[in-house]
ZALO-74705 format. One record per residue (C-alpha): y, x, z. Coordinates in steps of 0.001 Angstrom, whole numbers, plus 524288, in hexadecimal, padded with zeros to 5 digits. Each point is the difference from the previous one (the first is absolute). Last residue first. Example, Ala and Ser with C-alpha at 12.3 -4.5 7.8 and 13.67 -1.06 7.14 Angstrom:
ZALO-74705
7FBDC8356681BE4;7F2907FAA680294;
//
This chain:
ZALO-74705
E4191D9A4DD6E87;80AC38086D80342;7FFFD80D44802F4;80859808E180558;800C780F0B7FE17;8018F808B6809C5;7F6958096C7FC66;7F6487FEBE80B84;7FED07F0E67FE1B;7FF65803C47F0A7;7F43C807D580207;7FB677F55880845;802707F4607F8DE;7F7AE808A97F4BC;7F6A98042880895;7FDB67F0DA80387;8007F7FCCB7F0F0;7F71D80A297FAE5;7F5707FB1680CAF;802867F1847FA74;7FCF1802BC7F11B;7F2668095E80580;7FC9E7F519807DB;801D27F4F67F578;7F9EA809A57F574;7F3A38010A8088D;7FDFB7F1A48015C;803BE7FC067F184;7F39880BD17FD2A;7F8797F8BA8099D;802827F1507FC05;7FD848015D7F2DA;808747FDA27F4BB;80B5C8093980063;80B377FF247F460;8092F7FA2780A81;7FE8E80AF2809AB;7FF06808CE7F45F;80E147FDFF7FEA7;803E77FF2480CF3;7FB4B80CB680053;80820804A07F586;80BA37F9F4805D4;7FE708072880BFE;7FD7280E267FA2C;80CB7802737FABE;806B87FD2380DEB;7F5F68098180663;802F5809DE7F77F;8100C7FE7D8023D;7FBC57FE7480DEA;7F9B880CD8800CC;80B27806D97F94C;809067FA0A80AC7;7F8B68043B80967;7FE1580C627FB23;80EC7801A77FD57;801D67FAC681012;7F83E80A9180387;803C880C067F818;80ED87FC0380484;7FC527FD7E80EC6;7F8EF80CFF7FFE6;80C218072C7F9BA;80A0B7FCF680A79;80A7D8092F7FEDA;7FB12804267F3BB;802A67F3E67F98B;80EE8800BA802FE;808607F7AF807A8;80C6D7FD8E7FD18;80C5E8035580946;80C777F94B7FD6B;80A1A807AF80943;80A21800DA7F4F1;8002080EAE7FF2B;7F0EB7FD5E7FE03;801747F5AD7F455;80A9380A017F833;7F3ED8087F80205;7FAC57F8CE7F29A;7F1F77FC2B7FE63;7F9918054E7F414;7FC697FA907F323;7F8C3800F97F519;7F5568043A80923;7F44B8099B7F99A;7F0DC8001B8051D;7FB377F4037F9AB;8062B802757F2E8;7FAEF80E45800A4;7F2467FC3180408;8007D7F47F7F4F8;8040580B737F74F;7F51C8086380463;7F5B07F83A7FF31;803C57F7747F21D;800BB80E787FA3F;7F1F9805618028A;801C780ECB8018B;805767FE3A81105;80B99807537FFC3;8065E7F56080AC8;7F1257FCA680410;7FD1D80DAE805ED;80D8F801CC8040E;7FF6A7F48F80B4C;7F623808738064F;7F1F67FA547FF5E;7FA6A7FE4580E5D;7F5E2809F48003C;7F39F8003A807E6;7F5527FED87F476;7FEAC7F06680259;80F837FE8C80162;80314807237F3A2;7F4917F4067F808;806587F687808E8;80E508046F7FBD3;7FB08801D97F132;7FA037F24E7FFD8;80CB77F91F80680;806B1806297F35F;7F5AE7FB127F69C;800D87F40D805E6;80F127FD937FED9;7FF988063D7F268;7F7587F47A7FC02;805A27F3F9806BD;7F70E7F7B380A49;7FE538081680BA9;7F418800038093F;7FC5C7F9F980BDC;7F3198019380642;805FF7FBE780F44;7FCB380BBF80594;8029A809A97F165;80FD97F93C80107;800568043980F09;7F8DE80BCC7FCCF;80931804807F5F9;80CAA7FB598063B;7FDEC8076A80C65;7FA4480D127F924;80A53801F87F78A;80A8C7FDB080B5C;7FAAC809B68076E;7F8237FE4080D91;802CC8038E80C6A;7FBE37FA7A80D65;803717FA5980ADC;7F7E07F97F80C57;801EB7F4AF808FC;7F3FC8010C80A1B;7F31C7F6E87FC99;7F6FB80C50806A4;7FC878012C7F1AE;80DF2803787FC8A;809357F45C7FA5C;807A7801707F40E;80F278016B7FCBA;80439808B17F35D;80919808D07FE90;801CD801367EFF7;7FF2080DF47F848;807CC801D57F3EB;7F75D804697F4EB;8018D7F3F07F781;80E2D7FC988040B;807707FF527F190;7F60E7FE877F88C;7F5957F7EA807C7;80C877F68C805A9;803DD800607EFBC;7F1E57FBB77FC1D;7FFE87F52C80CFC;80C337F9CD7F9FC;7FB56801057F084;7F1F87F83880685;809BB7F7BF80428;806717FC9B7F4F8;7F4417FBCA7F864;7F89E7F92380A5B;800F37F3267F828;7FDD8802877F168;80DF68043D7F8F7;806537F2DF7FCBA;8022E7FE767F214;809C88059A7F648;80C5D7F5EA7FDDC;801437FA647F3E2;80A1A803CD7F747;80A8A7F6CD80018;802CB7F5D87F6BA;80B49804237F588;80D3F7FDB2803DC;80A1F7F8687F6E9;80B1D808197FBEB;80B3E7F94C80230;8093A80AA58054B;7FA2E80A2B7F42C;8052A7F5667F66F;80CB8805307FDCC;7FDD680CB97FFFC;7F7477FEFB7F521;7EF0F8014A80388;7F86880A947FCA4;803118083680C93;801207F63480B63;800E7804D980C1A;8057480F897FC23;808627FA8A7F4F3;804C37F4CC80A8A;8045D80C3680845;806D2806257F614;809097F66F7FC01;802CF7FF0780EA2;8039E80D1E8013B;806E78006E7F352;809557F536804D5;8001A806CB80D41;8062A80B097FA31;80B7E7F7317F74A;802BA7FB5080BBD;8025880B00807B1;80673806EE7F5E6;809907F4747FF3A;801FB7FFA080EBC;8035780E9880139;80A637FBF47F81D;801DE80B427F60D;8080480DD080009;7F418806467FB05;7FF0A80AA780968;804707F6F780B4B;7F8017F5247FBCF;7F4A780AC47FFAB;7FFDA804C880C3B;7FF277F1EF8058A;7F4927FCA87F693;7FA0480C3580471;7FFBB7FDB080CC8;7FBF57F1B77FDC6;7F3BA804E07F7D9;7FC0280A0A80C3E;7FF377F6A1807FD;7F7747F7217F7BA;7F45A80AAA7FEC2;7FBD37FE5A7F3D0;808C4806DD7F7F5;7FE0D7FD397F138;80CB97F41E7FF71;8077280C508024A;7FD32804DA7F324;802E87F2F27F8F7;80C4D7FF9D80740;8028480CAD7F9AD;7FCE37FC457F200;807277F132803AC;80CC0807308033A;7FFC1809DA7F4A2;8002F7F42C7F58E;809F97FB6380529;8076B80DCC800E8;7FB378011C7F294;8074A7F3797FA7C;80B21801EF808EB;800BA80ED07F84E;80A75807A880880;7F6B580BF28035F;7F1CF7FB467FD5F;7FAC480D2A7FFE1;805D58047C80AE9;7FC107F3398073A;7F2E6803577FC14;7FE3580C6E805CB;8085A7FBDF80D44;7F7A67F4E880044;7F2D2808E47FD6C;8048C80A2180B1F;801737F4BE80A87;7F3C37F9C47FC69;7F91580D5C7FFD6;804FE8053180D1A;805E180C7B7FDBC;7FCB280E2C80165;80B91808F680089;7FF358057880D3D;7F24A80081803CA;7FCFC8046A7F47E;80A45808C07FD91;7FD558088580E20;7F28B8005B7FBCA;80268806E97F4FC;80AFD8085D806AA;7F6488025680B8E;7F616804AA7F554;809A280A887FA03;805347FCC97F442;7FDF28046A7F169;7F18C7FDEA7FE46;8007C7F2678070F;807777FA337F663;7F98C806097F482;7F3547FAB4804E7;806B17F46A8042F;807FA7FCFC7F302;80DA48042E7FC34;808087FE8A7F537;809107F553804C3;800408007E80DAD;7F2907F9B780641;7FFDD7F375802B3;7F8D17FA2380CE7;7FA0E7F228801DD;7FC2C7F98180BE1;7F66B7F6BE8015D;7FA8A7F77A80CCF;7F4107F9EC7FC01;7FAE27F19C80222;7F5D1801197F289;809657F8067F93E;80A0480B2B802A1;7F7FE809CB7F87E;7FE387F7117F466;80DF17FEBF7FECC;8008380D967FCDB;7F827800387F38E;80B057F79F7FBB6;80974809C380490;7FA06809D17F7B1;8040D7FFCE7F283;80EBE80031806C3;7FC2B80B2B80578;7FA5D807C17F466;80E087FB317F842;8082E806A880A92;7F91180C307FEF8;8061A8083880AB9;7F187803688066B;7FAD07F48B8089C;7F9ED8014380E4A;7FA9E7F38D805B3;7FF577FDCA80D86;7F3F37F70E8067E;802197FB7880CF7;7F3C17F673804F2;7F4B380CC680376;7F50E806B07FF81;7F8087F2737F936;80A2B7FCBC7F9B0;8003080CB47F681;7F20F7FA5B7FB01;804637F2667FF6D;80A4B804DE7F773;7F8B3808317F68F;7F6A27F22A7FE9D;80D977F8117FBBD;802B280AF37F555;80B4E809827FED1;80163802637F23A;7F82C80A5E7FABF;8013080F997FEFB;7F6048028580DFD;808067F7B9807FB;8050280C0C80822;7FEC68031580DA3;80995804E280D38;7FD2D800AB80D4D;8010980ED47FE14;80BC380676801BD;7FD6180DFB8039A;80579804E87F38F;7F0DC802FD7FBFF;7FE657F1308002D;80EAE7FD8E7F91C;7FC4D809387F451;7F1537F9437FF37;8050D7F2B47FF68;80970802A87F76F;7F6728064A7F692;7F7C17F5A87FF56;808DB7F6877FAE6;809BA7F3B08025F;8034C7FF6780E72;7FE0A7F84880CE5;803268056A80CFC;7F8597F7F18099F;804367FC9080E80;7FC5C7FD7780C88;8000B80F3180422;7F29F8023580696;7FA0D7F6247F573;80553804AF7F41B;7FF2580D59803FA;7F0597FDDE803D8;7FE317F8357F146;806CE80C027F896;7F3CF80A9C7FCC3;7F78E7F47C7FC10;80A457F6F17FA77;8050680C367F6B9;7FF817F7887F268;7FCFB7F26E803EA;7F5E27F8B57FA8C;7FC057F0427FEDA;807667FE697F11C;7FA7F80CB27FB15;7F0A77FBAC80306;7F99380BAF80201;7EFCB7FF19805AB;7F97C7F6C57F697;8083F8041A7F5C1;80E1B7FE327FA77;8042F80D0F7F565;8030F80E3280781;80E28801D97FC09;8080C806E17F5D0;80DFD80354801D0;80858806837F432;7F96F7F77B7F6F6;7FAF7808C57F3F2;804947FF2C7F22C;80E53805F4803E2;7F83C80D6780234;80B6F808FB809F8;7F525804C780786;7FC6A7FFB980DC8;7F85D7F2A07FFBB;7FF277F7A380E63;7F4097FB8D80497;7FD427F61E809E0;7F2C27FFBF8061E;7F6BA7F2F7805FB;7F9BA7FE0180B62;7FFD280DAF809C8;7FB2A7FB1E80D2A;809F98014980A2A;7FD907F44780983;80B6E7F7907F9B6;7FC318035A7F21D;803CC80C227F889;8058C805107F586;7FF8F80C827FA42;80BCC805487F7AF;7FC0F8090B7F468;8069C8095B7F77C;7FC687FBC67F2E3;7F85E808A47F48D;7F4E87F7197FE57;801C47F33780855;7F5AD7F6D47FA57;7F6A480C387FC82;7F8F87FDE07F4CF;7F1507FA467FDC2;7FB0A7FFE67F1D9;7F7597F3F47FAE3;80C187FDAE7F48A;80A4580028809AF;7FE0C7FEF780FA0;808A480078809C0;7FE378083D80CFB;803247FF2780F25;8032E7F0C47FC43;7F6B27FD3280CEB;7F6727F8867F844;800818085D7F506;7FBAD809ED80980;7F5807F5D28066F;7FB207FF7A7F0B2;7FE7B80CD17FD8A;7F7E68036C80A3E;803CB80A2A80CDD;7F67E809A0801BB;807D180CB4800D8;7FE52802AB7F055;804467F2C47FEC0;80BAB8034E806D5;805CD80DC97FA6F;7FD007FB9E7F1E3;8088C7F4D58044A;80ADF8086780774;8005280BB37F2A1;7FF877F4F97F62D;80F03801377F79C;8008F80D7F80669;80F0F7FDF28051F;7FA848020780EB8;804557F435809C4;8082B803EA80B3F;7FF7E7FE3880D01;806FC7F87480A0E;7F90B7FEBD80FC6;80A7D7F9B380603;7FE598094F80A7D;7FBBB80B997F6F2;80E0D7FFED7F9B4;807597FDD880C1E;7FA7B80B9C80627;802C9807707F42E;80E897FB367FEF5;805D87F6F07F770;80E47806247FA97;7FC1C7F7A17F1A0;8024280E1B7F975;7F28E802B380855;7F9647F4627FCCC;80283802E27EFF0;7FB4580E318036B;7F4587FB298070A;7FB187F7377F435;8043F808A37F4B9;7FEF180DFE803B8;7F5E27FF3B80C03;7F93A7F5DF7F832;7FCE38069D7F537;7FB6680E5E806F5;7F7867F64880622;7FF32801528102F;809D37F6DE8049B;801EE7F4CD7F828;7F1797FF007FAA2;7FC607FEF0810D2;807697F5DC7FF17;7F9E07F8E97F466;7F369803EC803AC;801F97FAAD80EB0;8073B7F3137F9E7;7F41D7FE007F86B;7F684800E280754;8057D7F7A580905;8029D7F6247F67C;7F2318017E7FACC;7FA117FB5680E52;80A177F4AA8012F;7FB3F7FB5E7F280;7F1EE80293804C5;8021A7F7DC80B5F;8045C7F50D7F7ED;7F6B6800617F640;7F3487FF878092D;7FA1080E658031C;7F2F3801EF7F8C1;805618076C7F5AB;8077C809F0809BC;7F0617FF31806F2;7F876807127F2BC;80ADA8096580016;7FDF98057880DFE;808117FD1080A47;8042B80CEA80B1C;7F7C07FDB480A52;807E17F91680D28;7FFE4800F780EA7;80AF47F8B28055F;80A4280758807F7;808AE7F71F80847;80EC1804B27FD89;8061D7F13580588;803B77FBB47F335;7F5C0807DA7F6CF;7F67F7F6E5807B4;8055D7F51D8002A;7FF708020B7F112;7F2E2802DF7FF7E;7FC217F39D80822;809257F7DE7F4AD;7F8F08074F7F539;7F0797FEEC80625;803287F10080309;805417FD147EFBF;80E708009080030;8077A7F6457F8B9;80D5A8055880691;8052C7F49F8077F;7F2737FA1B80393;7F8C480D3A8026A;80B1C804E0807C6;7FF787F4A58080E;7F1A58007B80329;8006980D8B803C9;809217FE04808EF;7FA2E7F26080702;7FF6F7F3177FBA9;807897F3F97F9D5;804CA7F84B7F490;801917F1938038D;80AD67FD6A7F70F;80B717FB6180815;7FA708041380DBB;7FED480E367FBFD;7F7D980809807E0;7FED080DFD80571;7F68C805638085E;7FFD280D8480854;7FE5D7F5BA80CC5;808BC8063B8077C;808F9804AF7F40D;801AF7EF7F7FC72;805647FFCD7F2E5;804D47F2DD7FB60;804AF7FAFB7F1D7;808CA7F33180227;80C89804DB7FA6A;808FF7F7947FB62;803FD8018F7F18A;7F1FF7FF5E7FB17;7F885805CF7F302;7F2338028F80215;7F7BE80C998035E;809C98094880637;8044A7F624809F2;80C68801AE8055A;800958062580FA7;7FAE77FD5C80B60;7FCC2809BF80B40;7F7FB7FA7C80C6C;801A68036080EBC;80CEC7F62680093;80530800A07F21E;8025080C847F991;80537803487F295;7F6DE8042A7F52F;8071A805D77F2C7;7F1A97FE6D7F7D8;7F909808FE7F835;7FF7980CED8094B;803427F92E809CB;7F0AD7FA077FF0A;7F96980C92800CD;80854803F280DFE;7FF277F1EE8063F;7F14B7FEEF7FDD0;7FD0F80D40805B3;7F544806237F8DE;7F99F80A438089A;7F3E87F72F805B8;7FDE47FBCE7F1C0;7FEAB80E647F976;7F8708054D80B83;7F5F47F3837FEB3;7FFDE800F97F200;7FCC480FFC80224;7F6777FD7A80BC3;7F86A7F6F67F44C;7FF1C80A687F597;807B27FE5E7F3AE;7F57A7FF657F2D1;7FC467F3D380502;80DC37FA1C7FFB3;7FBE47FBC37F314;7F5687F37D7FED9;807E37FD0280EB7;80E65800A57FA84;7FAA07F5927F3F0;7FCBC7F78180AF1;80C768010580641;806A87FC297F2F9;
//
């Protein structure tokens, strides 16, 4: 993906990447996908790119680098956005720049270049275009003023609100968008792609003709996908229509409002979940606005993750509809699997959030919430037990529904809280719900060990051999990584060195680290074994011989990938030492309090790693050799490797025995 940034980013002048880069902080373009917390000089938080409960994703603002140790993504700002949003280079740098208000000079495309785009930016491209025409539609068309803006209007949404979630409306010319389109460039087939337009018998129509329409976007604000909802009384046509699954909208992975909500969600620790878009919108221009919708389809595993990611309390807001609840608490579950907290909230009968919020004052809303909100296990006993009333059958029947549900938690804790709560609820032994919890827990677990195989026989299971284990990495391996991260970390840092004058008086003298590793490695004709290892020892001699030491940054952004995310790995700690140790008057010492002992004994020990490899070959040719002078030469040259190699060791503290 680098690569690709390098064929493009031609058409943004170098100073401008540079501008772009230098402004980006890590910690500020992350946060805006990921709830970070932080950990010594680092932030954590869950990994965006792979499902985890614990988080092991890193983001080190010194450094501007952020890595995850569970799947080995890593790099710098523009290399995260291009990962989470499937940015080419040129997108990710141009969205940088819109974040921190750098101006990038840009022509306005021509035709010939909208065709050249690949599908996915083109998609994104029309989307645009089509929320701007749409909007623009709304507002300045006789039609739209008196259908679209009217029907906002009676809705109590304000201008400002209006243009910030950017709704429009859709003329009711069956072609009037697609005409509109292809005219401006765009081809049939990327706006069949989108679901802009339909087509019947080799006509294009307008997907959303006559609907007022609801934008949606993705996490960084781009426009995916439209909902549409019909004005007229027509029983033939769905009330709602929505943009169909592409490349760039999939319904199950998107949140209605996430973009405008995800700062709210994370500032307050909490997300407001309801059912459409015009909740959302009422309770945003209310003033409450950690709040989304699920886009009209059952909360999905990926919607979760998403909501996770801001925050672990989740609180679900339900209109009077006892039967839309009880539809739900299935979908529920899910949410708990995940390790959330969730709360649920009913409205009174005949009352939704938009309407809610429309009749009280915002401290009254938020005054209810807080209030009346309930923790889901709690509320779904109560539900059920209402339901159940008298029946033993259903009461039995209740107890193993909710002790299914608390079976979902994973944190252990938090299971024998609720199966305390619960007894008392359910007037029960707490020692029959706890059985009957860690009989599903167990069940469970041999499901997760042993999948096709009955319960029964999961315990018996015979194991298959193991895999066999990788081998070695060539001698020298790990040390060349050692002196890589000394280069990275302490490249330009200058050493004090001792040397004699020429009247043979003690002398100092400073040198960097770059330039002490380098020569010492060039003076004894040493070179490194792996690929990116040599390519990055190239680039410091090839800085070092035009009077540079190569800053740390040049090989984090570096365009070949295997550079910069061996750079990244080398130059980011998992872990940190704790102050805890300091209170406790255990004092470590750290590299940088003696660096020329470190960069010494690491080229010792990379020397004797070579010189180790090197033995048995010799020995080898030793016994291959037939004449006396080449037998001669490869005895001296054996013995010298061996004497260096006593002597290395001598100086390392290492003993050997022969």
């Amino acid at each position: 993906m680098y690569l690709s940034g390098i064929i493009y980013s031609s058409l943004i002048p170098n100073h401008t990447i540079a501008s772009i880069l230098e402004a980006s902080r890590i910690e500020e373009v992350v946060s805006e996908f990921v709830n970070l917390k932080r950990r010594g000089s680092n932030l954590i938080g869950l990994c965006p790119f792979h499902q985890e409960k614990t988080p092991s994703f890193t983001v080190s603002p010194a450094k501007g680098i952020f890595k995850c140790f569970g799947c080995g993504k890593a790099g710098d700002s523009a290399k995260f956005i291009m990962e989470h949003e499937h940015y080419s280079y040129p997108e990710a740098l141009k969205y940088l720049a819109r974040k921190y208000q750098i101006e990038i000079e840009e022509r306005e495309q021509t035709a010939e270049e909208i065709v050249a785009m690949n599908a996915r930016e083109r998609m994104f491209n029309l989307n645009l275009f089509a929320q701007q025409q749409f909007t623009n539609t709304l507002f300045e068309s006789d039609e739209g003023r008196a259908i679209g803006l009217s029907y906002f209007k009676e809705r109590d949404f304000r201008e400002a609100t209006i243009r910030k979630f950017q709704l429009g409306y859709c003329s009711d010319k069956r072609d009037a968008f697609s005409q509109y389109a292809t005219a401006s460039g765009y081809s049939e087939d990327i706006l069949l792609l989108t679901g802009l337009s339909v087509k019947h018998n080799e006509q294009l129509y307008d997907r959303f003709q006559g609907r007022v329409i609801f934008p949606i976007h993705n996490l960084t604000g781009k426009v995916v996908g439209f909902g549409g909802r019909i004005l007229g009384s027509e029983k033939s046509k769905a009330k709602y229509l929505n943009s169909p699954e592409s490349e760039v909208y999939a319904k199950s992975k998107t949140l209605y409002g996430i973009y405008f909500a995800k700062n709210a969600i994370s500032k307050l620790d909490n997300c407001l979940l309801v059912e459409g878009y015009t909740d959302v919108i009422s309770m945003h221009q209310a003033g409450i606005e950690n709040v989304v919708a699920s886009s009209g389809t059952s909360l999905t595993t990926d919607q979760i993750r998403i909501i996770r990611r801001y925050t672990n309390n989740i609180t679900i807001l339900y209109d009077g509809d006892k039967a839309g609840i009880n539809a739900s608490l299935r979908g529920i579950d899910m949410i708990l699997e995940e390790g959330m907290n969730v709360r649920v909230l009913l409205f009174p009968e005949g009352n939704d959030p938009d309407s809610y919020v429309r009749r009280h004052r915002t401290s009254e809303v938020e005054g209810f919430i807080q209030q009346e909100s309930k923790d889901f296990i709690s509320f779904k006993t109560r539900l059920l037990l209402d339901e159940a009333s008298n029946d033993p059958i259903k009461k039995a029947g209740l107890i193993k529904e909710i002790v299914h549900t608390i079976s979902l938690i994973p944190d252990a804790i938090y299971r024998s809280v609720y199966v305390k709560e619960c007894s008392r609820m359910l007037d029960v032994e707490e020692l029959t719900l706890l059985n009957e919890l860690n009989k599903l827990l167990r069940s469970r677990f041999r499901k997760q060990i042993s999948p096709d195989l009955p319960e029964t026989a999961a315990e018996t299971r015979p194991q298959e051999p193991e895999t066999p284990k990788p081998a070695e990495e060539k001698q020298g391996y790990y040390q060349e990584r050692e002196l890589l991260k000394l280069l990275l970390n302490y490249g330009a840092q200058d050493l004090l060195l001792e040397t004699t004058d020429e009247n043979g008086f003690p002398a100092v003298y400073r040198e960097t680290v770059a330039h002490y590793i380098i020569d010492d490695l060039a003076h004894d004709k040493l070179v490194f074994d792996h690929p990116t290892h040599l390519k990055i020892m190239q680039l410091y001699s090839e800085g070092l011989d035009n009077g540079v030491v190569p800053h740390e940054q040049h090989f984090i952004s570096h365009p070949e990938p295997d550079i910069s995310l061996l750079a990244i790995d080398l130059l980011t700690e998992r872990y940190e030492l704790s102050k805890n140790w300091e209170r406790h008057k255990i004092f470590v010492k750290s590299i940088t309090e003696d660096l020329k002992q470190s960069i010494d004994s690491n080229l010792l020990d990379f020397k004797s790693k070579i010189i180790e490899s090197r033995l048995p070959e010799l020995m080898q040719q030793l016994e291959a050799a037939t004449e006396g002078d080449a037998q001669d030469n490869l005895l001296k040259e054996y013995k010298n490797l061996n004497d260096m190699k006593v002597k290395i060791n001598n100086l390392l503290g290492k003993v050997i025995i022969r």
